[in-house]
C-alpha positions as CSV (number, residue, x, y, z in Angstrom):
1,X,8.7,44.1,124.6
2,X,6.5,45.1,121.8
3,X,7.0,47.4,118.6
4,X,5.1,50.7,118.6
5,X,5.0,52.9,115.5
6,X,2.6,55.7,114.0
7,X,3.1,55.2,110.3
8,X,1.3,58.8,108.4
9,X,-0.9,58.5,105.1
10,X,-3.4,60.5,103.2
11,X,-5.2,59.6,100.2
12,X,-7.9,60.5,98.3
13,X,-9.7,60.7,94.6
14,X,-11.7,62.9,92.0
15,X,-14.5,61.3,90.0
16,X,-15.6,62.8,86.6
17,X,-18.5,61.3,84.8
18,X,-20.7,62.8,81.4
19,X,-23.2,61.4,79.8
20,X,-23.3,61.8,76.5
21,X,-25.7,63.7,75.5
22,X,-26.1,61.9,71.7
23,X,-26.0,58.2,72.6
24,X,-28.2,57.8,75.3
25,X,-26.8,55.3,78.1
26,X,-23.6,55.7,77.2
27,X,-20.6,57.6,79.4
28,X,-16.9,59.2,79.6
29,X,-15.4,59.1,83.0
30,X,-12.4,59.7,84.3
31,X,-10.8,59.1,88.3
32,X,-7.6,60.6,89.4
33,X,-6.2,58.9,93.3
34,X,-3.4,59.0,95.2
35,X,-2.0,57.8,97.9
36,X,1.1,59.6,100.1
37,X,3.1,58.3,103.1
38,X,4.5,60.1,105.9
39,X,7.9,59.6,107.9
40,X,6.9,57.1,110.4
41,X,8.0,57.8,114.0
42,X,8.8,55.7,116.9
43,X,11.7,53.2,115.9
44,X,11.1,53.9,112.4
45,X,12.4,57.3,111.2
46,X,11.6,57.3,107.7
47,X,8.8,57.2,105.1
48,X,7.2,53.8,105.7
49,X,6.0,53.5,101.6
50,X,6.1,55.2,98.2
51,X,3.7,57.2,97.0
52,X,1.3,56.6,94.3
53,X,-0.8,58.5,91.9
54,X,-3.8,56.6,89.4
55,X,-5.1,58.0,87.0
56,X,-8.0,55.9,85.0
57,X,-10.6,56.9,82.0
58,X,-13.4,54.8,81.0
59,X,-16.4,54.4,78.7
60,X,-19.7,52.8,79.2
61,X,-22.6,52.1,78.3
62,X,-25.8,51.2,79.8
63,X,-27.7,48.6,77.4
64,X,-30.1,47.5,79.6
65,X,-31.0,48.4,83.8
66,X,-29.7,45.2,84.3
67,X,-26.2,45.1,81.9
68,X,-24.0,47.5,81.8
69,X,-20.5,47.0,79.5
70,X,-17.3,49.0,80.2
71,X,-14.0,49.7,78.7
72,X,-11.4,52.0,80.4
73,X,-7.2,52.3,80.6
74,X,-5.0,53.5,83.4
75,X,-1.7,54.3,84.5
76,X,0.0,54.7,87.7
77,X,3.1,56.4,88.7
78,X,4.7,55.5,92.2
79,X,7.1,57.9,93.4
80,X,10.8,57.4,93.2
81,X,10.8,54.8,90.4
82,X,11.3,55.0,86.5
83,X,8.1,53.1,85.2
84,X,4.5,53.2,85.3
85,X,2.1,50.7,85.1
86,X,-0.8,50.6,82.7
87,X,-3.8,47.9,82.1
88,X,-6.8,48.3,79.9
89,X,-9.9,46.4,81.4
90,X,-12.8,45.6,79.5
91,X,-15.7,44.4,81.5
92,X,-20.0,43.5,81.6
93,X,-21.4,44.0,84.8
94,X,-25.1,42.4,85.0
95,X,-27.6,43.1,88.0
96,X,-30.5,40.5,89.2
């Protein structure tokens, strides 16, 4: 015998980027995501996961068409529990 379940989700983000306008390369961004679970069905009547909600803002800057550095923080909340979880990430991307 084998285990069949459906198990529900939905997700989805927003992106936000502006250049700025006085410092050219450089840019604010900001993404907002989440991710929700359903009640599964089958043999499992219940939600399957918790929830999750990200919310991340970022500066960059373009220095070159090939190098790009980066700087943003985020947070996350996950549904049902007391804490969040933030990081800062700095970062260079370079492109050959």
């Amino acid at each position: 015998s084998h285990l069949r379940l459906q198990l529900p989700n939905i997700s989805g983000y927003l992106d936000v980027k502006y250049d700025l306008p006085f410092w050219i390369g450089a840019y604010l961004a900001y993404r907002w995501s989440f991710m929700s679970f359903g009640t599964g069905s089958g043999e499992l009547d219940m939600p399957w996961d918790r929830g999750v909600q990200r919310h991340t803002v970022l500066w960059g800057y373009k220095i070159t068409r090939f190098l790009t550095l980066k700087a943003g923080y985020g947070w996350q909340q996950i549904d049902d529990l007391d804490w969040e979880l933030n990081h800062l990430r700095i970062s260079a991307t370079a492109h050959f």
